[in-house]
N, C-alpha and C positions, 0 to 999 in steps of 0.2 A: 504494500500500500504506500503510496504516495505524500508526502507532508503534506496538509492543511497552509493554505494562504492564509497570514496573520492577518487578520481581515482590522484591528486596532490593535491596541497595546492599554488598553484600559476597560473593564469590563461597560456593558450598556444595561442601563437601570430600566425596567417597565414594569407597569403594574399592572397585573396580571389578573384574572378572574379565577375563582376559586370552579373546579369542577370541566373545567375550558382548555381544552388540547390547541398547542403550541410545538410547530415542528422548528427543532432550534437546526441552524446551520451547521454541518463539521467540517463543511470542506472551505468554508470562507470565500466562495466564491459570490455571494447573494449580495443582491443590491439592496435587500430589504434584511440586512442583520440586524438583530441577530439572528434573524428566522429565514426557514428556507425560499427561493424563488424559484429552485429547478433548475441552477448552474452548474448544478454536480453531473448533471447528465454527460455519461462519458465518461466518466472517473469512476476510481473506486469507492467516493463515497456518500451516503445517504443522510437526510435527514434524519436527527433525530426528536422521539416522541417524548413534550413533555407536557402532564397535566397538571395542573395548580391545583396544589392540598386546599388552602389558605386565599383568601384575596390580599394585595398589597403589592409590595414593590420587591422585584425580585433582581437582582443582578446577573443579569447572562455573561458566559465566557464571549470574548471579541479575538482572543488570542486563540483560541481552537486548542487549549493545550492546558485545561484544565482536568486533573483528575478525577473531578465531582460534577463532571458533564452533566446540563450544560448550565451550572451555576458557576460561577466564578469561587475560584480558589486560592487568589494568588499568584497561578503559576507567572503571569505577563509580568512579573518584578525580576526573573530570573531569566530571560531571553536576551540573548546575545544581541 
């Protein structure tokens, strides 16, 4: 598999609806990040599915390189 385009280097805050599916980007190709647009088409990779527990504000990864996909972890503080 292919590296993920660092689509930012700062994760992107939305608030999200509780019970409401959200396909987050992995491959950082979408114009509409952090969520899918169907850029991946052709690559090896896919949206992923996330549903809101909770209503509020959620931080999505922008970096594609979080290990608690697709909330933001941290990881964009350690990229070269």
């Amino acid at each position: 598999m292919s590296d993920p385009v660092i689509a930012a280097r700062s994760p992107i805050a939305v608030d999200v609806e509780a019970g409401k599916t959200y396909w987050w980007c992995t491959c950082g190709r979408s114009s509409q990040q952090p969520f899918c647009d169907g850029s991946h088409k052709g690559t090896d990779f896919a949206p992923q599915k996330y549903t809101a527990e909770t209503s509020g504000k959620q931080w999505f990864c922008a970096c594609k390189h979080t290990s608690k996909a697709p909330l933001c972890d941290g990881s964009h503080r350690n990229l070269p």
